[in-house]
Backbone as CSV, one residue per row, in Angstrom:
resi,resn,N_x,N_y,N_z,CA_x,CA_y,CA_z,C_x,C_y,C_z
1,UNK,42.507,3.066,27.531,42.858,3.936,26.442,42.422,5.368,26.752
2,UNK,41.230,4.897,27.142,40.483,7.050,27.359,41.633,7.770,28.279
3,UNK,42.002,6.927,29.775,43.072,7.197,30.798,44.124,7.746,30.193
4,UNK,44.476,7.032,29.268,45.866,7.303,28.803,45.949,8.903,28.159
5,UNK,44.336,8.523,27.185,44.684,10.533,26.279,44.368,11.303,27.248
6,UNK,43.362,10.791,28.273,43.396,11.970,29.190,45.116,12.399,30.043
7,UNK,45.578,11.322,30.329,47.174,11.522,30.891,48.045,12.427,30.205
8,UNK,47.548,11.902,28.890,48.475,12.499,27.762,48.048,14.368,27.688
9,UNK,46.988,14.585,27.539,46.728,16.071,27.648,46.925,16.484,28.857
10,UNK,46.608,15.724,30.572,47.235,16.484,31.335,48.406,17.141,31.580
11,UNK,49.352,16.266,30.611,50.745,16.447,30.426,50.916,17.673,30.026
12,UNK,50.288,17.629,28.887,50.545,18.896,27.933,50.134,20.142,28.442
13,UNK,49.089,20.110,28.914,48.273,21.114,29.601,48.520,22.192,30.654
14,UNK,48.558,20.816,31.269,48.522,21.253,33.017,49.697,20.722,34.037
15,UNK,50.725,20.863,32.894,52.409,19.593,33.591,52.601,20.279,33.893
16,UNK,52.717,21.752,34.387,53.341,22.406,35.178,53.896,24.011,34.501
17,UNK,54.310,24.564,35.706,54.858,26.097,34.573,56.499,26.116,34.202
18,UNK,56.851,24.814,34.268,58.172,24.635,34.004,58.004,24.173,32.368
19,UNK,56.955,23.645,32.315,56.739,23.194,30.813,56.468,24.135,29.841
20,UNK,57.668,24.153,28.587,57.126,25.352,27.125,57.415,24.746,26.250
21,UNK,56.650,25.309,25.393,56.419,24.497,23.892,56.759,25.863,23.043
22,UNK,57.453,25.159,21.979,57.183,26.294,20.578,56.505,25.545,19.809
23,UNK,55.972,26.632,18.909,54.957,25.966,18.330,55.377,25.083,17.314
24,UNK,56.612,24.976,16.942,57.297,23.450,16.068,57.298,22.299,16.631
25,UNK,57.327,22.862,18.117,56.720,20.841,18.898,55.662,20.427,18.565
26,UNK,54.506,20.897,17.784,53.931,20.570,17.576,53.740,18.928,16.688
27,UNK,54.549,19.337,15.782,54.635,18.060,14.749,55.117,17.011,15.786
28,UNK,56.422,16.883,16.664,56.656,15.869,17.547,55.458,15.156,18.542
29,UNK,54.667,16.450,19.242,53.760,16.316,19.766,52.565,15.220,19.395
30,UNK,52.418,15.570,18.143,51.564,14.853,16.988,52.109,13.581,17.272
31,UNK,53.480,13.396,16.471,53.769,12.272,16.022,54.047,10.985,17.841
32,UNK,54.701,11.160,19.164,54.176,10.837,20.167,52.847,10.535,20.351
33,UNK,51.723,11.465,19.918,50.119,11.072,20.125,49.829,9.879,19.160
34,UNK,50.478,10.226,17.704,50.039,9.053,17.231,50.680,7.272,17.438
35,UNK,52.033,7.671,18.666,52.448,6.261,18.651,51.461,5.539,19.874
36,UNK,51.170,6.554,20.556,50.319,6.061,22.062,48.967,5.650,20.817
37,UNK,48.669,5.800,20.140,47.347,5.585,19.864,47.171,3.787,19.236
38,UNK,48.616,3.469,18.346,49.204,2.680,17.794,48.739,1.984,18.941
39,UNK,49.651,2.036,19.894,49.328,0.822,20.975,48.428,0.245,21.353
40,UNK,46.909,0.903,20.796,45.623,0.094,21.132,44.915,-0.081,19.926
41,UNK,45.661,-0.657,18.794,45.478,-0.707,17.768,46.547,-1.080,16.808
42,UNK,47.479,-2.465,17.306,48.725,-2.388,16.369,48.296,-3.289,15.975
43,UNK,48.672,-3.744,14.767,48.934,-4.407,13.380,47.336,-5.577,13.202
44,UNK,46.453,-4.800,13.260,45.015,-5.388,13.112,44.833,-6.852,14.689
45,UNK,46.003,-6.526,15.157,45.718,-7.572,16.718,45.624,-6.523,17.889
46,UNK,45.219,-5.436,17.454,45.200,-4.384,18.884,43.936,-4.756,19.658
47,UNK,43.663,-3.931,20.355,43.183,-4.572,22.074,41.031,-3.683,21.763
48,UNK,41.997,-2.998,20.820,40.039,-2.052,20.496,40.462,-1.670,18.995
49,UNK,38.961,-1.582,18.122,38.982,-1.225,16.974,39.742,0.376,16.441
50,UNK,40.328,0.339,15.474,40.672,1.540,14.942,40.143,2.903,15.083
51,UNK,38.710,2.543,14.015,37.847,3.198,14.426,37.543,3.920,15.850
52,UNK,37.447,3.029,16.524,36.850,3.612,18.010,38.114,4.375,18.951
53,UNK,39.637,3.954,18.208,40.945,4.546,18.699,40.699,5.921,18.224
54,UNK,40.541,6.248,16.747,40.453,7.603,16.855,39.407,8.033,16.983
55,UNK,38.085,7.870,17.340,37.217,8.605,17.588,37.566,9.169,18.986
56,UNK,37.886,8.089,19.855,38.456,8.896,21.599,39.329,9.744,21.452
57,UNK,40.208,9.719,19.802,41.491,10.156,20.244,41.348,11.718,19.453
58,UNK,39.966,12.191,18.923,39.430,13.327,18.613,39.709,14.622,19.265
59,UNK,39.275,14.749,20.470,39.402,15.837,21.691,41.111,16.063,22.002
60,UNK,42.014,14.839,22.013,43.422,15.021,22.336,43.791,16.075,20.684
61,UNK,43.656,15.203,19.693,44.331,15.882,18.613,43.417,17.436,18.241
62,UNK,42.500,17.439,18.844,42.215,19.148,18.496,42.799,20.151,19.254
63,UNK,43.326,19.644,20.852,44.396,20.151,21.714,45.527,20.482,20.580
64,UNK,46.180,19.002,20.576,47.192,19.151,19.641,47.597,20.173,18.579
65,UNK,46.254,19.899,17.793,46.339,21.311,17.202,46.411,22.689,17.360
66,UNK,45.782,23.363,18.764,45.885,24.136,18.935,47.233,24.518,19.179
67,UNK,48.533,23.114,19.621,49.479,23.737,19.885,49.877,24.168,18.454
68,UNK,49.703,24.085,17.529,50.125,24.501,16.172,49.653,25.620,15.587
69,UNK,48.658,26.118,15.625,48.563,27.253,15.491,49.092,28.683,16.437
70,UNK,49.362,29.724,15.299,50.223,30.479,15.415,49.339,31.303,16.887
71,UNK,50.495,32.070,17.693,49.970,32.756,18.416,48.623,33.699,18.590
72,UNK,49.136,34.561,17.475,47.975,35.493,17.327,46.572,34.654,17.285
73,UNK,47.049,33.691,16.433,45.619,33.106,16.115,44.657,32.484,17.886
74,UNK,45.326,32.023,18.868,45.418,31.801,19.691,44.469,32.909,20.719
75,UNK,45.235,33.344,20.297,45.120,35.346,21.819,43.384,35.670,20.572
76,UNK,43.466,35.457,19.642,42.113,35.691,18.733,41.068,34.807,19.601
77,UNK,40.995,33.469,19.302,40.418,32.544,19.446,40.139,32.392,21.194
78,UNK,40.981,32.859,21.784,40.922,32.487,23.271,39.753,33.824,23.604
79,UNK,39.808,35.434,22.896,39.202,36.344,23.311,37.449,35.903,22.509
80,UNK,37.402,35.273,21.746,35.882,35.087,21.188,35.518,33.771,21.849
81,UNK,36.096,33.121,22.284,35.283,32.186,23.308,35.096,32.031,24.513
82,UNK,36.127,33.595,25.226,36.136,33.821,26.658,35.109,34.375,26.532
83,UNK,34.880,35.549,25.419,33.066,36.552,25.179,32.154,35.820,25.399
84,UNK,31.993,34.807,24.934,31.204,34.087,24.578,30.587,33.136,25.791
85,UNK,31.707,32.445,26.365,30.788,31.784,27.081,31.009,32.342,28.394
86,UNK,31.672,33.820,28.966,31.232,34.392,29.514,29.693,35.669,29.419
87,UNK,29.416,35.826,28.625,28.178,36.572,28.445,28.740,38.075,27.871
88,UNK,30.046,38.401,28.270,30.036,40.272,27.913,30.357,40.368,26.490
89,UNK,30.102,39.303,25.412,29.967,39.846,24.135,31.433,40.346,23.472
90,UNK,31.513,41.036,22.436,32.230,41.415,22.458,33.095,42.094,23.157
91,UNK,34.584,42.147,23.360,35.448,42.530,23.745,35.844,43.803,22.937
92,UNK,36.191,44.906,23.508,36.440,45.973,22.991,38.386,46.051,23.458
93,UNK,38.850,47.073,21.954,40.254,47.038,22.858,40.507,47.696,24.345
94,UNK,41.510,47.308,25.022,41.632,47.740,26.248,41.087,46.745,27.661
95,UNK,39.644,46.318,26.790,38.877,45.416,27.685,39.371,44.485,28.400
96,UNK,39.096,43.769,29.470,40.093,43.064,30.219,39.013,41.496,30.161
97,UNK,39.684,40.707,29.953,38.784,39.274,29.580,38.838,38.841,31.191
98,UNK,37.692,38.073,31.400,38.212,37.204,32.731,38.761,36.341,32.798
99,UNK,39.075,35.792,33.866,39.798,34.212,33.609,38.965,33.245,33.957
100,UNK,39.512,32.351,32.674,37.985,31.493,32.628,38.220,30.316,33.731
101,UNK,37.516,29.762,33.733,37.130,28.732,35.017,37.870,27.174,34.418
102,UNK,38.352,26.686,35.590,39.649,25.211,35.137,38.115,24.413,35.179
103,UNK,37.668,23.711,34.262,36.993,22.201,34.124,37.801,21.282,34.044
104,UNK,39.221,21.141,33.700,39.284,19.679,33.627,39.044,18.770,32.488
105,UNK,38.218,20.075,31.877,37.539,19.041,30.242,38.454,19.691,28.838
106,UNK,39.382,19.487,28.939,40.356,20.170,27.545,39.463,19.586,26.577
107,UNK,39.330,20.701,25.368,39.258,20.836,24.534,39.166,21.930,23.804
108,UNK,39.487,21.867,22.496,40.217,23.238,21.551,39.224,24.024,21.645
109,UNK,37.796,24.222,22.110,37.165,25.044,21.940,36.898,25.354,23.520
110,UNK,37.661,25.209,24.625,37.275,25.459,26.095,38.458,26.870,25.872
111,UNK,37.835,27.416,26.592,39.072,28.859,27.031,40.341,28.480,27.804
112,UNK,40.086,27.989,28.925,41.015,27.271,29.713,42.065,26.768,29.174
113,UNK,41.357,25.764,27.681,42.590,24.946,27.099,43.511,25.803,26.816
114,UNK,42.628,26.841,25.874,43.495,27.524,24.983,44.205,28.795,25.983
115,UNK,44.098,28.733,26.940,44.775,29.507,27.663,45.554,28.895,28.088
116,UNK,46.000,28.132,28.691,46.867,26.973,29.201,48.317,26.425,27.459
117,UNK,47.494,26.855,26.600,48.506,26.439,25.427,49.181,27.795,25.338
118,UNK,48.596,29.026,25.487,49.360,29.823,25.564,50.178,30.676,26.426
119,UNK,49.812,29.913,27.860,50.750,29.975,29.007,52.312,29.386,28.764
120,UNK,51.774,27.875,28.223,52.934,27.322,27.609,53.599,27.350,26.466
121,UNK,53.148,28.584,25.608,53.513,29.098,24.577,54.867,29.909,24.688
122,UNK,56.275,29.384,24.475,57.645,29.624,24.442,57.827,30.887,23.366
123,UNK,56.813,32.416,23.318,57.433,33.117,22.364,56.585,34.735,22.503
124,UNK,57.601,35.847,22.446,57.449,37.135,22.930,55.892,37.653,23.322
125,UNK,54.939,37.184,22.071,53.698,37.467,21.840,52.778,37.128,23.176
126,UNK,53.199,36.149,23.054,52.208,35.072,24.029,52.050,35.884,25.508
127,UNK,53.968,35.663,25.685,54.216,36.610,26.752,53.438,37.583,27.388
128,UNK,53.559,38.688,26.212,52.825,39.865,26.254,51.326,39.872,26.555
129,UNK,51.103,39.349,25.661,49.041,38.805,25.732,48.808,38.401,26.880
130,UNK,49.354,37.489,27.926,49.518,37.103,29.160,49.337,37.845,30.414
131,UNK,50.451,38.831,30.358,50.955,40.196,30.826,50.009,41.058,31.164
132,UNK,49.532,41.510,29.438,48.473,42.976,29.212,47.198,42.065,30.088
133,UNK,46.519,41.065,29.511,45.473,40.732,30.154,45.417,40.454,31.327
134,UNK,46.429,39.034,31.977,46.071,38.652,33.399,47.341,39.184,34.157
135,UNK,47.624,40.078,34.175,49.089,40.523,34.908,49.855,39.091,35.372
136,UNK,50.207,38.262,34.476,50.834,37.261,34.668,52.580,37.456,34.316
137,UNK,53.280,36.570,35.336,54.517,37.246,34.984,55.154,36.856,33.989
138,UNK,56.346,37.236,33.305,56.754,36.746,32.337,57.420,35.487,32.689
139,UNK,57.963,34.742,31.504,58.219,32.875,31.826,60.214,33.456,32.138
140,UNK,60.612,32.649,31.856,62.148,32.669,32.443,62.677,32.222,30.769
């Protein structure tokens, strides 16, 4: 089961730069996470307790969520936790964030993740935020 959500967020994540999301995939996104979850847990004869299905399945759906929230909120959230757990504090405008370091460990509060959701973020903003900060090119 853990294999699987981890599969499942590599997907999302790190499937490649051919992969974009708007942020209305989200709800599909969701609703896919919750059938994989079903499967180790169907009709009180599943293979592990409920309980213990969504507690693993915690870290995937806070990904998830991030694909749902709106951009801005995103390019916000990605600049106060790049400060942060890089050391330079606040970010001033103009300031140039670094790029944070790939762990491997998605979750909604890693920079990486949330940089990676807005790599694959299908919409002008994202683009731009991308651009101004990591001279990244625009998507196709």
């Amino acid at each position: 089961m853990r294999a699987s959500f981890e599969a499942f967020l590599m997907v999302l994540v790190a499937g490649g730069s051919t992969r974009v999301f708007y942020r209305t995939d989200h709800e599909m996104i969701e609703e896919d996470f919750d059938s994989l979850k079903r499967v180790f847990c169907t009709c009180g004869e599943g293979l592990i307790a409920k309980d213990v299905v969504e507690h693993e399945g915690e870290t995937t759906e806070g990904v998830i969520e991030l694909m749902g929230q709106c951009t801005e909120q995103l390019m916000e959230d990605f600049s106060i936790v790049t400060c942060e757990t890089s050391g330079i504090g606040v970010a001033g405008s103009g300031q140039r964030l670094p790029m944070p370091p790939t762990t491997g460990r998605w979750n909604r509060s890693d920079p990486n993740t949330i940089l990676r959701v807005l790599c694959h973020r299908n919409d002008k903003a994202a683009n731009q935020f991308l651009k101004r900060t990591f001279q990244l090119a625009k998507r196709r």
